[in-house]
C-alpha positions in Angstrom: 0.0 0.0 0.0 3.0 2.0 0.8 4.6 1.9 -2.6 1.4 2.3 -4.3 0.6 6.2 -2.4 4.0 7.2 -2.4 4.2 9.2 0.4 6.7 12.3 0.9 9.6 10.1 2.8 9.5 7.3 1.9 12.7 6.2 0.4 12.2 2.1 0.2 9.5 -0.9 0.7 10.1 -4.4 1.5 8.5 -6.8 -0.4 8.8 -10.7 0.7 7.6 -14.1 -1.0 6.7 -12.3 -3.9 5.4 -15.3 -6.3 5.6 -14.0 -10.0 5.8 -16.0 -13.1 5.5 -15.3 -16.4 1.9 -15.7 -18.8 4.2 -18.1 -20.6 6.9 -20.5 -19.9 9.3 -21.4 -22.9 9.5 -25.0 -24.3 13.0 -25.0 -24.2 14.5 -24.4 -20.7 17.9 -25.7 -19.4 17.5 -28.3 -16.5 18.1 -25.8 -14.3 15.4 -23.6 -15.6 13.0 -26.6 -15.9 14.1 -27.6 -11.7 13.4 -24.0 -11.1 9.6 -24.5 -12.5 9.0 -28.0 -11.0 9.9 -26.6 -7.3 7.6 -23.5 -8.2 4.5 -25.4 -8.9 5.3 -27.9 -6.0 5.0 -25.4 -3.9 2.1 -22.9 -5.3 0.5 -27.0 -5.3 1.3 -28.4 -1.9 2.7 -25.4 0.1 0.7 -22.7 0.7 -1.4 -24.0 2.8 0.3 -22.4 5.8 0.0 -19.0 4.3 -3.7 -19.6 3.9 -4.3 -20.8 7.4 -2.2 -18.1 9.2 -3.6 -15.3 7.0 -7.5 -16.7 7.5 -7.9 -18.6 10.2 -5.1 -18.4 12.3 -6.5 -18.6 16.0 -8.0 -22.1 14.8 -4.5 -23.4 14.6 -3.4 -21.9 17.8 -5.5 -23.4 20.0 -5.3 -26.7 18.8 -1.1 -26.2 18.8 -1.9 -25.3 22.3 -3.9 -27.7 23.6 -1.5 -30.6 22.0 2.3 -30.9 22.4 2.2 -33.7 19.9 0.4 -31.9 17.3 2.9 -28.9 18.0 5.9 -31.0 17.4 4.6 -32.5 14.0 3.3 -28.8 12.5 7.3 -27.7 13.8 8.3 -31.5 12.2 6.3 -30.6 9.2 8.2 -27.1 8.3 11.9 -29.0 8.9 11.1 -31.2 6.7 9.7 -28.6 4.0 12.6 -26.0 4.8 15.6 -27.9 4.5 17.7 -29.5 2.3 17.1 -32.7 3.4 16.4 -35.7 0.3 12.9 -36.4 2.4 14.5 -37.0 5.6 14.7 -34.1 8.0 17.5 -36.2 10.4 20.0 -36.0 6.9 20.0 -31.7 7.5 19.6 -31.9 11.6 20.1 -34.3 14.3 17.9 -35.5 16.2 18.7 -33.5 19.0 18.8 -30.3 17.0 15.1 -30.2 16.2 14.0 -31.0 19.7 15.9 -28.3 21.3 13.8 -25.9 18.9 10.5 -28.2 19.1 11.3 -27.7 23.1 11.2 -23.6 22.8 7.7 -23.5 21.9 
């Protein structure tokens, strides 16, 4: 909204997780290029489902992270496993220990 009004003073905006893609995607792309795609749709697929419950609906989730340790530790399991490098297994990026200590803080 900032960026859009232009107010006297304002000298920069941050934007984050800014998801553009082109009308078109060439044929020809380098495997790198085609990689790049594949993740993208993966994840406008299968991963914003966390932006659409903490931008809706996000006291339904707190209470029931809350009210269960378990299903606390498998939503913070669940983002490990999405946010790191980790060839489906979240123990090959972080031992074991590791992602209890920051299950633990919440």
């Amino acid at each position: 909204m900032l960026g859009q009004i232009h107010p006297p003073g304002l000298l920069a905006i941050h934007l984050n997780l800014q998801l553009v893609f082109p009308e078109e995607i060439p044929e020809i792309l380098s495997h790198d290029e085609q990689q790049a795609v594949e993740t993208a749709n993966k994840f406008i697929t299968d991963g914003l489902g966390y932006l659409q419950e903490q931008s809706t609906k996000p006291q339904t989730i707190g209470y029931a992270l809350c009210d269960s340790p378990v299903g606390l530790a498998m939503w913070i399991y669940e983002k490990l496993y999405a946010w790191t490098d980790n060839n489906d297994n979240p123990e090959n990026d972080l031992e074991l220990n590791e992602m209890l200590d920051n299950i633990t803080l919440y």
